[in-house]
NUKEVO-617677 format. One line per 2 residues: for each residue x, y, z of N, C-alpha, C. Coordinates in pm, whole numbers, plus 50000, padded with zeros to 5 digits. Example, Ala and Ser with C-alpha at 12.3 -4.5 7.8 and 13.67 -1.06 7.14 Angstrom:
BEGIN
51319 49431 50780 51230 49550 50780 51320 49670 50780 | 51285 49775 50708 51367 49894 50714 51290 50003 50787
***
This chain:
BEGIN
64270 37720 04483 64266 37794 04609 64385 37754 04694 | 64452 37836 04757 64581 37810 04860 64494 37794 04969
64594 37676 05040 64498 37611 05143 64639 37626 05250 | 64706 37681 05243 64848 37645 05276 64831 37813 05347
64746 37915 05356 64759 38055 05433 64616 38059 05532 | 64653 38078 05579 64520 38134 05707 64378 38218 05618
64307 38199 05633 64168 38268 05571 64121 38420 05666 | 64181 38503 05586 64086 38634 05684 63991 38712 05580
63887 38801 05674 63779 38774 05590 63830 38934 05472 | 63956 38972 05504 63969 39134 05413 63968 39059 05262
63894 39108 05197 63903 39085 05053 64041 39090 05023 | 64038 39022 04883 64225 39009 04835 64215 39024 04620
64307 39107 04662 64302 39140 04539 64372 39112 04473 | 64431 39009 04502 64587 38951 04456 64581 38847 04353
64632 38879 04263 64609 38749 04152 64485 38878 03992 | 64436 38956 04036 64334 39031 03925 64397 39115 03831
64331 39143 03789 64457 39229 03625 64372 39348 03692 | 64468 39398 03615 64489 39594 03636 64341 39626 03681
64221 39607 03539 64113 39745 03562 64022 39636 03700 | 64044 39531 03732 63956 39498 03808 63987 39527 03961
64185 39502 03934 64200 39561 04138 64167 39697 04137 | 64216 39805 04024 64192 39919 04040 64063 40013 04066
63947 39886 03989 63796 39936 04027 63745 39893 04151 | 63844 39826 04214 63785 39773 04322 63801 39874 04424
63941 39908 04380 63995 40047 04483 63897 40160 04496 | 63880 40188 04347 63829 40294 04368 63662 40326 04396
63584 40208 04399 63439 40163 04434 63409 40233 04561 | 63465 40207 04647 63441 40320 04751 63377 40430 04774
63441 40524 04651 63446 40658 04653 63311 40703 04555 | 63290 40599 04544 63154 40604 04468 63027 40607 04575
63076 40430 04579 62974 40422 04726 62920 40458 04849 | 63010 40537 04878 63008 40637 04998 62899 40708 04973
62848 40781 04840 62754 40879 04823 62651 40796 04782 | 62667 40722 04667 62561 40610 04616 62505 40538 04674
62532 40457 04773 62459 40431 04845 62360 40437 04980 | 62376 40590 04989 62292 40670 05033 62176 40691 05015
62212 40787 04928 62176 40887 04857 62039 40776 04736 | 62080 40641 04742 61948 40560 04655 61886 40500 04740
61914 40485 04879 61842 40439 05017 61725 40539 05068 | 61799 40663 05049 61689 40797 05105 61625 40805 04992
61656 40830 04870 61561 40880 04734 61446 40897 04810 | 61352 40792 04821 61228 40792 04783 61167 40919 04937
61258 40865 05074 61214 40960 05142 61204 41130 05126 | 61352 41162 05027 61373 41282 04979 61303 41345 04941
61204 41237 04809 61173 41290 04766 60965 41290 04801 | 60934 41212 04928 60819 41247 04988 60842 41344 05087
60921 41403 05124 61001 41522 05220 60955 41680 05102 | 60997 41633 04986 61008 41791 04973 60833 41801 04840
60736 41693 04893 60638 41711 04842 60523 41613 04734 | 60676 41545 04649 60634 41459 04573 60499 41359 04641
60415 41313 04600 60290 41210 04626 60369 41047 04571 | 60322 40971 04665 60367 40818 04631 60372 40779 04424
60231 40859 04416 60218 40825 04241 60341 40890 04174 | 60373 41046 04209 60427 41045 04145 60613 40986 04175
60657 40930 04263 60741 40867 04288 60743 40769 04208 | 60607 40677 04178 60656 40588 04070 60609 40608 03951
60563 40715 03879 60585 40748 03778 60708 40805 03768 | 60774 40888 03842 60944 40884 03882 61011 40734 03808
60977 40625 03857 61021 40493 03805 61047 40469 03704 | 60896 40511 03668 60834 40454 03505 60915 40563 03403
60955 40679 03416 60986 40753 03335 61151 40750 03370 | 61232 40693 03417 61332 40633 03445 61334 40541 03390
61256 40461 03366 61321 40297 03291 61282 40309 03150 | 61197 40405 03085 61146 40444 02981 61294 40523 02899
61350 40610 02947 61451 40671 02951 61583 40579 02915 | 61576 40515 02999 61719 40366 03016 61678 40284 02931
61581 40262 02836 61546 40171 02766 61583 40238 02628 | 61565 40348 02600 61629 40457 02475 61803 40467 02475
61834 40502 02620 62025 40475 02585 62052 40336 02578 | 62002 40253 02667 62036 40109 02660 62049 40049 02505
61937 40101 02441 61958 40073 02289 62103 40107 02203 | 62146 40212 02265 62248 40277 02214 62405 40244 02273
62340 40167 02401 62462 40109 02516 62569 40017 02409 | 62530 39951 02327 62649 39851 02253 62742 39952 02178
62585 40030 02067 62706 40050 01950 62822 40155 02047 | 62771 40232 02122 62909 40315 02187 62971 40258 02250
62954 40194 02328 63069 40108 02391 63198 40056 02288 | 63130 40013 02187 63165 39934 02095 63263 40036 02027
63247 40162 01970 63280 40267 01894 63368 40339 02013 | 63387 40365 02123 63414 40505 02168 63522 40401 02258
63482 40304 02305 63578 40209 02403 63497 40189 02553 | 63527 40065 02622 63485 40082 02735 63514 40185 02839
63676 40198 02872 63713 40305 02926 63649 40478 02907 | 63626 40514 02760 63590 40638 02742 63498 40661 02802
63383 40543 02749 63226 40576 02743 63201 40577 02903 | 63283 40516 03019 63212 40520 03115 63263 40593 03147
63387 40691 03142 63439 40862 03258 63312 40880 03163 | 63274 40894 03050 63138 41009 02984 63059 40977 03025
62981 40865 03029 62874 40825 03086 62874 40847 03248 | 62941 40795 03284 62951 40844 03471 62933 41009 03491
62994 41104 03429 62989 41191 03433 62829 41314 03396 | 62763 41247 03349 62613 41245 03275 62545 41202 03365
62567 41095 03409 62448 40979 03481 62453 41015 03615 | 62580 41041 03658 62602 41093 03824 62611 41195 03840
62732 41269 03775 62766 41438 03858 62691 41501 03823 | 62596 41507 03718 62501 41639 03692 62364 41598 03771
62334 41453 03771 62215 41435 03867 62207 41459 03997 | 62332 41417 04040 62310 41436 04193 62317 41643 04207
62384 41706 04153 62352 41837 04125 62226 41879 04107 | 62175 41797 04006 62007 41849 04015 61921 41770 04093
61937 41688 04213 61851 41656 04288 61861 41728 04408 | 62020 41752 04412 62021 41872 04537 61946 42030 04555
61906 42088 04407 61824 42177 04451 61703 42139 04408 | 61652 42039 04311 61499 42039 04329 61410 42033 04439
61299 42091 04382 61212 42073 04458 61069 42115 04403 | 61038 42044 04250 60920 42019 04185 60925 41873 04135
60821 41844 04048 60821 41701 04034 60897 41740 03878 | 60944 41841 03840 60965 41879 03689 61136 41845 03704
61180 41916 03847 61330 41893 03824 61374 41733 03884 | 61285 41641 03980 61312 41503 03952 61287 41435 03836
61213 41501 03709 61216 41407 03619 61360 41501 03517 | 61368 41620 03521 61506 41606 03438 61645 41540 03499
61632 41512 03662 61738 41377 03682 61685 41271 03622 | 61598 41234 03641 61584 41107 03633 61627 41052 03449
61583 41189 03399 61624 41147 03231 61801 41173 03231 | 61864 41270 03310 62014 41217 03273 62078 41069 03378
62015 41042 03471 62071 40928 03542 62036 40797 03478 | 61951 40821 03386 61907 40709 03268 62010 40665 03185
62106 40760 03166 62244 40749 03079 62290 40637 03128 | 62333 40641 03249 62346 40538 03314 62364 40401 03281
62295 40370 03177 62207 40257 03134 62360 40192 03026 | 62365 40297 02934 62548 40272 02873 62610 40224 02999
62638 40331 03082 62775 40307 03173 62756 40105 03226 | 62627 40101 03274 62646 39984 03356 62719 39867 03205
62614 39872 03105 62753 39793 03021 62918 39799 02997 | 62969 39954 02988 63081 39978 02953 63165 39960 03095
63112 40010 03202 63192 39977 03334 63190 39819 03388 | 63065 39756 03366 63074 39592 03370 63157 39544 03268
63210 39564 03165 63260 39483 03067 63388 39567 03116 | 63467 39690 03159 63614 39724 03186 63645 39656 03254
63542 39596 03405 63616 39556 03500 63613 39391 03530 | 63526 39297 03460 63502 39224 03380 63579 39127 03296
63581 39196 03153 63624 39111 03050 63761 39039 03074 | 63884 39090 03131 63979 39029 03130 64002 38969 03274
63899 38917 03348 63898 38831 03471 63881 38701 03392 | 63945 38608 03478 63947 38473 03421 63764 38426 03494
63728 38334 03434 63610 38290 03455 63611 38250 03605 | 63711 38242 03629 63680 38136 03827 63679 38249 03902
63726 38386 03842 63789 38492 03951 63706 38561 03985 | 63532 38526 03849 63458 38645 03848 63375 38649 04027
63345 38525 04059 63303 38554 04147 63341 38658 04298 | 63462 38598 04291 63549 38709 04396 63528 38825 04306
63567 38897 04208 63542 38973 04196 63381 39085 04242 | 63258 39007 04165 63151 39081 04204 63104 39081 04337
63173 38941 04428 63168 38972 04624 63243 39061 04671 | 63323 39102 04610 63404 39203 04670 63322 39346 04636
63268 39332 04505 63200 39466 04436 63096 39484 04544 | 63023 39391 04556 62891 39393 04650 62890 39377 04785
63060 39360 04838 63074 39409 04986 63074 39529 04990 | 63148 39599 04896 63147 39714 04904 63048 39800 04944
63005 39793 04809 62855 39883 04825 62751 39856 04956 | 62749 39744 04985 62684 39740 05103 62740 39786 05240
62875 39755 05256 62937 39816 05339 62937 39943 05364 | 62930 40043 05260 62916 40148 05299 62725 40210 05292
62683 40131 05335 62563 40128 05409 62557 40127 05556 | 62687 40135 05590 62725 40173 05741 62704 40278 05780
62695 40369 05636 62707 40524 05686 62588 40594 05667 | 62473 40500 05666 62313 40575 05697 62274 40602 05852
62359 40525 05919 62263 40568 06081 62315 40729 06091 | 62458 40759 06061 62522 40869 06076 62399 40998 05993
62412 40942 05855 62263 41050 05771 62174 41059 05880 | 62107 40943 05903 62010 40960 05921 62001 41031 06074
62078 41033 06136 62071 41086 06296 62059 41232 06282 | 62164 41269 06183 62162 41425 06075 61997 41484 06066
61942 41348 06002 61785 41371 05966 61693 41392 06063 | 61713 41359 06175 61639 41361 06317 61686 41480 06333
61806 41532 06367 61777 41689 06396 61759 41770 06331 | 61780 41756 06191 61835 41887 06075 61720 41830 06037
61630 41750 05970 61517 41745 05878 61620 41667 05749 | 61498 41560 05698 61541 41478 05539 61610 41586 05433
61521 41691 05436 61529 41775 05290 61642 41853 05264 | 61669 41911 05393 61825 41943 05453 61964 41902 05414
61952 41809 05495 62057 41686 05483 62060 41649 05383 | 61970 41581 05289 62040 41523 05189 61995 41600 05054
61975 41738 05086 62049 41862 04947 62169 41850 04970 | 62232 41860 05105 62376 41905 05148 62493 41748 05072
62425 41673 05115 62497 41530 05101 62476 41508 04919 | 62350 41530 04850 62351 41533 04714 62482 41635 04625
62477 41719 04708 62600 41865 04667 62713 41765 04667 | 62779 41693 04784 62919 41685 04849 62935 41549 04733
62770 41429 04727 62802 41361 04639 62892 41381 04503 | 62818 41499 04441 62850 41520 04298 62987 41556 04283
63031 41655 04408 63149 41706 04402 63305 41529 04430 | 63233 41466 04515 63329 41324 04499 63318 41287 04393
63162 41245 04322 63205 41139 04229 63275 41174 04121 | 63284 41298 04075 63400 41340 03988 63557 41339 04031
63532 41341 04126 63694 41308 04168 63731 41167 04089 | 63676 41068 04182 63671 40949 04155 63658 40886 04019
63555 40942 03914 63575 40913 03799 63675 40976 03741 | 63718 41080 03747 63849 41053 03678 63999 41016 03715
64020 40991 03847 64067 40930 03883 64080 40767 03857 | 63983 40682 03812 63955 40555 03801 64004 40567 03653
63913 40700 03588 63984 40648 03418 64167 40652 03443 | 64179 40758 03520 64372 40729 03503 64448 40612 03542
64341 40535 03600 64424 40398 03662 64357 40283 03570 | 64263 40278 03496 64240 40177 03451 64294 40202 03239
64269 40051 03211 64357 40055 03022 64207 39968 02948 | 64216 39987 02838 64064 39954 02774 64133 39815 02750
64009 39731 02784 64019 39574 02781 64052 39515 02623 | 64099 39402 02636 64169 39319 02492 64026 39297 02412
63910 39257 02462 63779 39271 02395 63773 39418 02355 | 63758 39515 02424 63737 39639 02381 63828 39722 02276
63922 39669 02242 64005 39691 02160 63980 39636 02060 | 63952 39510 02053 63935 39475 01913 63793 39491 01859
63696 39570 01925 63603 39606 01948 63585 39754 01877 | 63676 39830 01898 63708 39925 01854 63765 39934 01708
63870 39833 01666 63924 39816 01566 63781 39803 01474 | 63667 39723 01482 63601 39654 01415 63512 39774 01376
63490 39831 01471 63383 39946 01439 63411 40100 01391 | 63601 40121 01354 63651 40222 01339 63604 40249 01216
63626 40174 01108 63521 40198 00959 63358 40199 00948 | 63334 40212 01058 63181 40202 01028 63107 40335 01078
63017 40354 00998 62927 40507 01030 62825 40430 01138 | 62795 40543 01197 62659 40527 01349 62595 40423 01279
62527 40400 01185 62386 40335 01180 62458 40176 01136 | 62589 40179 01039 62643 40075 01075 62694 39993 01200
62754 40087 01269 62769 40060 01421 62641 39971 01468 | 62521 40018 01461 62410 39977 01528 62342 39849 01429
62371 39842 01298 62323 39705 01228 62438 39606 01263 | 62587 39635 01295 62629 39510 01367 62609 39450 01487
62541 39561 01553 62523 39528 01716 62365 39405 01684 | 62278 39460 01585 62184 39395 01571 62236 39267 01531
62366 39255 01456 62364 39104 01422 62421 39006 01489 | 62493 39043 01592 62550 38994 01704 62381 38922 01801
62302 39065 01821 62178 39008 01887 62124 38924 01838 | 62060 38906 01707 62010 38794 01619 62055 38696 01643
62200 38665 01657 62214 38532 01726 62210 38468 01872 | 62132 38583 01910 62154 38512 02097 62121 38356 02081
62029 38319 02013 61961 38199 02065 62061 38097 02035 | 62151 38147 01957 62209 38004 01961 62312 37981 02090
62309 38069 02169 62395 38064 02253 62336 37980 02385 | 62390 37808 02403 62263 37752 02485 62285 37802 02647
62121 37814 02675 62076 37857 02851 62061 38002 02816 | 62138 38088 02722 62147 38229 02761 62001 38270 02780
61892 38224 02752 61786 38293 02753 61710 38244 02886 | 61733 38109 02931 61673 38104 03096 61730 38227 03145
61870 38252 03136 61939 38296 03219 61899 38482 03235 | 61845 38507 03088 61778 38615 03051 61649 38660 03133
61557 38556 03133 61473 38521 03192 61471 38565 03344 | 61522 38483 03406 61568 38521 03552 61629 38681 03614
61720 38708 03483 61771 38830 03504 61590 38997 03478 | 61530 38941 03431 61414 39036 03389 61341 38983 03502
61306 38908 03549 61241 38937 03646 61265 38933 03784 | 61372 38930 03826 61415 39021 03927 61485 39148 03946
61482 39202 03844 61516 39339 03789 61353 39402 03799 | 61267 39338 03773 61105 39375 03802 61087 39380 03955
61112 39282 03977 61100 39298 04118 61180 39418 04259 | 61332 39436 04130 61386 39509 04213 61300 39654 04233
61243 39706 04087 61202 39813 04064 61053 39846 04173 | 60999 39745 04178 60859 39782 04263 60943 39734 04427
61031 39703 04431 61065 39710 04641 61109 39871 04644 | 61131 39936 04594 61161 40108 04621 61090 40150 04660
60937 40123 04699 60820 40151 04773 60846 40057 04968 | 61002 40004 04932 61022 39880 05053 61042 40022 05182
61057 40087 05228 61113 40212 05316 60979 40316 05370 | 60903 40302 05208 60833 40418 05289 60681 40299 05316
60690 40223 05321 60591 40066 05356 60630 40035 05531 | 60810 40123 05536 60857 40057 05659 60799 40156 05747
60832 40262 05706 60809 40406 05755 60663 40448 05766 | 60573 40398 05710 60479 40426 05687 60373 40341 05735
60333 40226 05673 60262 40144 05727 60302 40089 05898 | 60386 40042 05848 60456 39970 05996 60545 40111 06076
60530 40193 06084 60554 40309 06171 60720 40310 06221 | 60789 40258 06114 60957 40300 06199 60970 40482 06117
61069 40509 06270 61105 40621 06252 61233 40571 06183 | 61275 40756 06136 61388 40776 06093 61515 40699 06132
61548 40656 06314 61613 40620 06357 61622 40445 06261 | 61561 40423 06353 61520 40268 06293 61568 40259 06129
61500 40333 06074 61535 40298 05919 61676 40270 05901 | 61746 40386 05964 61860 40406 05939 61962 40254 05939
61931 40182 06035 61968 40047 06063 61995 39932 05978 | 61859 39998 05891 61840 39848 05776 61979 39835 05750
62030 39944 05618 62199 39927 05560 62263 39877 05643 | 62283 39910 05732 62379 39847 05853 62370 39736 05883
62269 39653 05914 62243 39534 05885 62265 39435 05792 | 62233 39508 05661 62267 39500 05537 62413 39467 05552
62476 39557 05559 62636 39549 05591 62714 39459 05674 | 62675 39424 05739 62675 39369 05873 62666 39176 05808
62567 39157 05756 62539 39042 05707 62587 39005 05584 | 62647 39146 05523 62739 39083 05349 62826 39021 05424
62934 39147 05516 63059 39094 05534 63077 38981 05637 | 62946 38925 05629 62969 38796 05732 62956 38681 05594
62882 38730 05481 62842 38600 05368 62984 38632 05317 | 63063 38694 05286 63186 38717 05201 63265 38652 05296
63291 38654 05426 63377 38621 05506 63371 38439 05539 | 63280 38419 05589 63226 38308 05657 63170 38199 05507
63116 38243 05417 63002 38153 05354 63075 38154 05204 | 63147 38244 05137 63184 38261 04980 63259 38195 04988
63364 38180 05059 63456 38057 05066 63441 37896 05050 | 63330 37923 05126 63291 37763 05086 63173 37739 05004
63153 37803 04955 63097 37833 04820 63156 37706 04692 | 63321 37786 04678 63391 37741 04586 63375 37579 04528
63336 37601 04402 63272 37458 04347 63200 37386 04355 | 63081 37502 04377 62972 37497 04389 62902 37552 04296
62868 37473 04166 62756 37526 04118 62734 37702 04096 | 62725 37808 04017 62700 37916 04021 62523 37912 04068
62470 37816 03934 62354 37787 03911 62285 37767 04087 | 62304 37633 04117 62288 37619 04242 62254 37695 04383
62379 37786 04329 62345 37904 04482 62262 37979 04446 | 62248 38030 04322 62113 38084 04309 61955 38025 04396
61986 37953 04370 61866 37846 04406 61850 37887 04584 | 61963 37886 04653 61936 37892 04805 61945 38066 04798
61999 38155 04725 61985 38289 04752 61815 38320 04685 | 61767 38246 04670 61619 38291 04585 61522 38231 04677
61589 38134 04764 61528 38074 04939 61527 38204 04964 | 61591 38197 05031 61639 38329 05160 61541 38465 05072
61539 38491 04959 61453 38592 04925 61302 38555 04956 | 61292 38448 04904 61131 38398 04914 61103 38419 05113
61200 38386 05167 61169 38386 05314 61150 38535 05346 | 61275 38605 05285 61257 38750 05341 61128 38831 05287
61064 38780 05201 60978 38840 05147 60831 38807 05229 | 60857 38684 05265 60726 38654 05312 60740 38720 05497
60845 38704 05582 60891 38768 05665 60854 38921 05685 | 60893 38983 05565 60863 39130 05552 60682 39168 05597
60590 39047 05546 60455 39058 05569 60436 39041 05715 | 60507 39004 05781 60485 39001 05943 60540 39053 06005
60635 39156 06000 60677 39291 06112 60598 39317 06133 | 60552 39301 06305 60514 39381 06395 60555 39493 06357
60423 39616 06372 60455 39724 06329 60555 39780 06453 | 60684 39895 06445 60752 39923 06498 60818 39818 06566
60822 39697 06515 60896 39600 06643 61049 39565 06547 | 61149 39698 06567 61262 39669 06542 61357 39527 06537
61308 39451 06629 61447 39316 06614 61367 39262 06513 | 61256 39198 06481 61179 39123 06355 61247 39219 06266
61213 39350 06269 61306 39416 06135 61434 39390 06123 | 61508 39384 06203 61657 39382 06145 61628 39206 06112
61582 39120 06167 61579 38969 06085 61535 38975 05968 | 61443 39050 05946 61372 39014 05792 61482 39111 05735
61570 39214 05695 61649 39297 05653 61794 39170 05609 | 61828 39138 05753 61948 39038 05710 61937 38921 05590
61793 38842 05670 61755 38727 05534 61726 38799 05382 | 61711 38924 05386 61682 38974 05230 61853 39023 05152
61923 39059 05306 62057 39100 05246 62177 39014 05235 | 62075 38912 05290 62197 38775 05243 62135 38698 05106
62041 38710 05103 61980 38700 04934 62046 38744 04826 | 61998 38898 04868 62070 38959 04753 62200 38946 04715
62312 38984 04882 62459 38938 04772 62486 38802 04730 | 62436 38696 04729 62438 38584 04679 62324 38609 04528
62258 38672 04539 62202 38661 04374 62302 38766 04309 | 62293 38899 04322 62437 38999 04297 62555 38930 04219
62588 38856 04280 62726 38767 04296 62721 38670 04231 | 62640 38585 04214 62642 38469 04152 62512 38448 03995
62458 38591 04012 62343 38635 03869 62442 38601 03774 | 62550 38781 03790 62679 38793 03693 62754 38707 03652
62784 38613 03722 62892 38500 03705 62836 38416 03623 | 62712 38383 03652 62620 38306 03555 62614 38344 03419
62590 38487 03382 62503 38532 03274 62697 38575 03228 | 62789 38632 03242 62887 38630 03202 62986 38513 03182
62945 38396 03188 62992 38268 03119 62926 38209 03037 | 62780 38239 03028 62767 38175 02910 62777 38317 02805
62826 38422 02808 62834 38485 02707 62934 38448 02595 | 62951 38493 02499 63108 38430 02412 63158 38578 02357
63288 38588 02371 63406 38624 02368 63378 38774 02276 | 63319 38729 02127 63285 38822 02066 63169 38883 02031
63129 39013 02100 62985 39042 02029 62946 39060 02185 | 63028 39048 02331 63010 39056 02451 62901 39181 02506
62979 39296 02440 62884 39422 02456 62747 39406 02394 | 62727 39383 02265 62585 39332 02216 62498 39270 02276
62580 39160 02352 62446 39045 02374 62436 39094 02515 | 62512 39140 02601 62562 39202 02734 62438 39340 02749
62399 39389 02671 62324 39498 02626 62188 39486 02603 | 62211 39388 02483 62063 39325 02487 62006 39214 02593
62039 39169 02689 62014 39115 02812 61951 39248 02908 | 62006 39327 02908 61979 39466 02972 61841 39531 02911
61851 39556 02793 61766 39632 02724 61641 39551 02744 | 61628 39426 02735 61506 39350 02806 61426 39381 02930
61534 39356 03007 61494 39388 03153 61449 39489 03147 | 61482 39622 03093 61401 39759 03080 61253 39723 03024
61266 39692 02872 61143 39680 02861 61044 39600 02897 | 61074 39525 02959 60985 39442 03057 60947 39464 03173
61049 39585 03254 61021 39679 03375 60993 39792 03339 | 60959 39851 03253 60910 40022 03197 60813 40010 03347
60715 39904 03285 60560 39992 03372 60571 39955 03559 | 60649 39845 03575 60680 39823 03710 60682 39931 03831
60742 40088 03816 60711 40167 03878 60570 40226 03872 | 60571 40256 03823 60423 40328 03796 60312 40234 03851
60310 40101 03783 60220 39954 03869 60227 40003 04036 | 60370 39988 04056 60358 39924 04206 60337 40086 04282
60341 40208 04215 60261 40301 04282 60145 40349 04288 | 60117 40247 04204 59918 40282 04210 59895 40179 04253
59934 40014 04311 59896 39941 04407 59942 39969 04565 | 60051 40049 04533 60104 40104 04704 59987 40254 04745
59960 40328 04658 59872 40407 04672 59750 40360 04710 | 59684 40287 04665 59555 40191 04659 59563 40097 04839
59673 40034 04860 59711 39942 04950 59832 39931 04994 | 59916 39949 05063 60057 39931 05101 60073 39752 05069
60031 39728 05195 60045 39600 05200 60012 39441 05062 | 59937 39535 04975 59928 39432 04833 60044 39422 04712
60125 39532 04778 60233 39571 04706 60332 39432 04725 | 60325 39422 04857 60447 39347 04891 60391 39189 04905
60269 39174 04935 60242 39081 04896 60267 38995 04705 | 60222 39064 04636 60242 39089 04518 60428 39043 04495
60472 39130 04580 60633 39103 04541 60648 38948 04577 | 60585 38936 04655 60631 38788 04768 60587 38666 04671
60493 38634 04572 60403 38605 04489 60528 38554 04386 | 60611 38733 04366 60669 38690 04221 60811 38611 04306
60845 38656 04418 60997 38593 04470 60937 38387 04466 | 60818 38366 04423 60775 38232 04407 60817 38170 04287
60792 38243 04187 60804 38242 04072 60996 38252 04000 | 61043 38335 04120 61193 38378 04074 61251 38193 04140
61176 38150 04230 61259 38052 04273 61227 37940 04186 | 61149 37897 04138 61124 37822 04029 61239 37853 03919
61249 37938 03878 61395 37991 03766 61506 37950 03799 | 61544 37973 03925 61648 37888 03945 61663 37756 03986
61534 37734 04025 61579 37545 04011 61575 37540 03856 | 61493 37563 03805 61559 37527 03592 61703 37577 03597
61745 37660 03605 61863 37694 03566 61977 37624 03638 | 61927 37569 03768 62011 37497 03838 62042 37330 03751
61918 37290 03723 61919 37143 03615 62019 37154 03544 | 62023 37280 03483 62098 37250 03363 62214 37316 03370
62271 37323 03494 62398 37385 03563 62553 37331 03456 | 62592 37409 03434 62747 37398 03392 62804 37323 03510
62939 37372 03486 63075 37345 03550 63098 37400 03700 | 63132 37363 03816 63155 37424 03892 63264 37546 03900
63213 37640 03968 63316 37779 03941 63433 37714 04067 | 63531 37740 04018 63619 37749 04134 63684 37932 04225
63637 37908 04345 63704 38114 04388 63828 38054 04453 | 63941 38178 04400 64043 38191 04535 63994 38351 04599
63972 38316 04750 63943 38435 04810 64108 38445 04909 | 64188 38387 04860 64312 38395 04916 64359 38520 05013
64407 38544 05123 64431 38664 05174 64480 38794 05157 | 64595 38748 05036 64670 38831 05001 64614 38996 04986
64680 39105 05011 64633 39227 04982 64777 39261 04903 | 64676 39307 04720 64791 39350 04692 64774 39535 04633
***
């Protein structure tokens, strides 16, 4: 780390190889719509009729879905390249969904999104491993704080939706904003494929699998998996990653619990992101810095605090009493980009070099099948009870913190970050 320049808090991109400054650039143009547009979902889609059940059977038939490409996430990656598979996959998973969520309005046309945004399930391997593989191990962290300022940052731009939503109506607004989505994120994806080059893993990745037919493709991916275990920790680390991926799946009931039980309006909601936002770019600014050589393992441990607090916090909003909400919102969104941030860094060092997409995949493909029924669960306990839902969550954020003190024991090496100023 240069200790020798002034610290400001603008991310720096200086020092990263090609596909990682370039995805950083272009993250934005994603996020702008994405993170919307997965904040409102659930209201959208109790606006134009859907019942709580079937919202999380919505879930369940979403992760059911992602658990069928996820299977298929290595060998293509592997075969087609990282670069290809995600303009194809992005293009599947985003521009045609957000198209068909903008005119539905049965529970028939949210489940044919929900089966192409399942594609999805490839992309997050092939776009994690482009922007990824050729970061040096110390850099990853700056890298995924910067990824996850992002996206949260542009959680700035829900009070604006949502003020939209107070006069124009939910169902309105965000057909109009689902339209404008689809029409960006194609910009943007192909734009990103012209700036980014398929990684030195993905290349030789490609070489390996150019003689091989589909079903060969998929018996090497299996033999790469067969050996996870010898790879030591990867499976705590597995561990941890499945069940807060469970957990993430049943808080999507977290909005209309806010909205609903505890009575915030539209206005109010709108706030959370902002908050959200508000409190990354104070952990990226103020707190990642001194982070550095610290344990990956470790911070887990205090970002799985701060969850356990926000969770139990969340059970005591005064109904409508906005400032308790924006506290319990911040302690959950300073959680998350510290688990975000420091999950990846974890679970992408102990991976090894070759067979990355495989085992990278099958880490994933777990978490699905271990979250299939998680939607569907937590909408027939939110149907049944609001409030057992989240209790329930608060229960397992007990259980997630236990994981990381194990994983903390048996902590590696300290990561070193340069969050250096430079803008390049």
């Amino acid at each position: 780390m240069n200790v020798s320049r002034p610290w400001r808090p603008w991310p720096s991109l200086a020092g990263l190889p090609r596909n990682a400054r370039n995805s950083i650039r272009m993250e934005p143009l994603w996020a702008v719509f994405g993170t919307v547009v997965t904040y409102y979902a659930p209201l959208y889609m109790s606006a134009v009729g859907l019942s709580s059940t079937q919202i999380g059977w919505l879930g369940s038939i979403t992760l059911a879905c992602s658990l069928l490409f996820q299977t298929l996430a290595a060998p293509i990656t592997n075969r087609v390249g990282r670069k290809r598979t995600t303009l194809i996959g992005d293009l599947i998973s985003w521009t045609l969904p957000m198209f068909v969520w903008a005119v539905s309005r049965s529970f028939g046309g949210f489940v044919l999104a929900a089966v192409l945004s399942a594609v999805g399930r490839i992309v997050m391997v092939s776009w994690s491993l482009l922007v990824i593989e050729d970061v040096e191990e110390s850099q990853r962290p700056r890298v995924f704080g910067i990824l996850n300022l992002i996206v949260t940052g542009c959680g700035l731009l829900t009070p604006l939706i949502g003020l939209l939503m107070i006069h124009s109506g939910v169902a309105p607004v965000m057909r109009a904003y689902y339209a404008l989505g689809g029409v960006g994120m194609t910009v943007m994806f192909l734009i990103r494929n012209a700036v980014t080059q398929e990684t030195r893993s993905g290349q030789a990745a490609m070489h390996e699998h150019r003689g091989l037919n589909a079903w060969q493709s998929v018996q090497q991916t299996l033999k790469h998996v067969a050996g996870l275990r010898r790879h030591p920790g990867l499976a705590s680390v597995m561990v941890f990653y499945v069940l807060s991926f469970f957990i993430e799946q049943m808080n999507v009931f977290q909005i209309l619990f806010l909205g609903g039980a505890l009575r915030f309006g539209a206005g109010a909601l709108s706030l959370v992101p902002v908050a959200g936002a508000l409190v990354t770019m104070l952990m990226y600014a103020a707190v990642l810095r001194r982070l550095a050589g610290t344990p990956a393992e470790r911070t887990l441990v205090w970002a799985r605090l701060l969850g356990l607090l926000g969770a139990a916090l969340l059970l005591l909003i005064p109904a409508a009493n906005v400032s308790v909400l924006l506290v319990t919102v911040s302690v959950l969104a300073a959680a998350t980009f510290l688990s975000q941030t420091y999950s990846g860094t974890v679970l992408f060092g102990r991976l090894p070099a070759h067979g990355t997409a495989d085992l990278y995949s099958a880490v994933q493909t777990l978490c699905l099948l271990c979250s299939v029924p998680a939607g569907a669960l937590a909408g027939a306990i939110y149907s049944a009870q609001p409030r057992a839902l989240f209790v329930l969550i608060a229960a397992l954020n007990v259980l997630l913190l236990g994981l990381a003190v194990w994983l903390a024991r048996g902590r590696g090496r300290p990561y070193s970050l340069d969050v250096s100023p430079d803008i390049n």
